[in-house]
C-alpha positions, 0 to 999 in steps of 0.5 A: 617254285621258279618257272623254271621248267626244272623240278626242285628235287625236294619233296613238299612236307608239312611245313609247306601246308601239305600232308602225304597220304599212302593206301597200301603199304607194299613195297612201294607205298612203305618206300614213299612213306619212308621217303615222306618222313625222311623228309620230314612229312607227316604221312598217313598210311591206310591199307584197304581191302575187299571188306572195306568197300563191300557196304558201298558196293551197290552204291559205287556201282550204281554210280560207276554204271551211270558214268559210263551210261548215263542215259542208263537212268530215266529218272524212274526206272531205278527199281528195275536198276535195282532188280536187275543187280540183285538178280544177279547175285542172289536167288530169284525167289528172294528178288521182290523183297529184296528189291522193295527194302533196298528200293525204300532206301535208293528210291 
């Protein structure tokens, strides 16, 4: 494309190496796929739902918890981490073994 400053007004497809991807196909992801094989793209269409995530779930927080504090993390207090996430969700009686088998995993 020129360095023109100006967009072309044509949409990338397969024959410039690039593939289109869409999650969800509401309202405005079935038009943008619409558009992309109009255009001759090949376009892939994912929907994703709750059910989807929920084996990660433990993993993205995790994650997410250390981007936003990663001073959150000492290097060993994962266990605690662990304790502290399941406390929430499930009935104090169950935390020590649930704690010990998803710290086998994480630790």
């Amino acid at each position: 494309m020129p360095a023109t400053g100006r967009r072309s007004g044509r949409l990338a497809c397969m024959s410039d190496g690039v593939a289109v991807g869409v999650i969800g196909s509401g309202i405005m992801g079935a038009g943008i796929a619409e558009v992309a094989a109009r255009n001759g793209c090949d376009v892939l269409v994912r929907e994703l739902n709750v059910g989807d995530l929920k084996p990660s779930e433990l993993d993205m927080e995790f994650f997410l918890n250390l981007a936003w504090n990663p001073h959150a993390w000492n290097g060993t207090n994962t266990y605690q981490l662990l304790e502290k996430r399941l406390a929430r969700d499930f009935d104090p009686k169950f935390l020590p073994e649930l704690t010990f088998l998803l710290s086998r995993y994480y630790v």
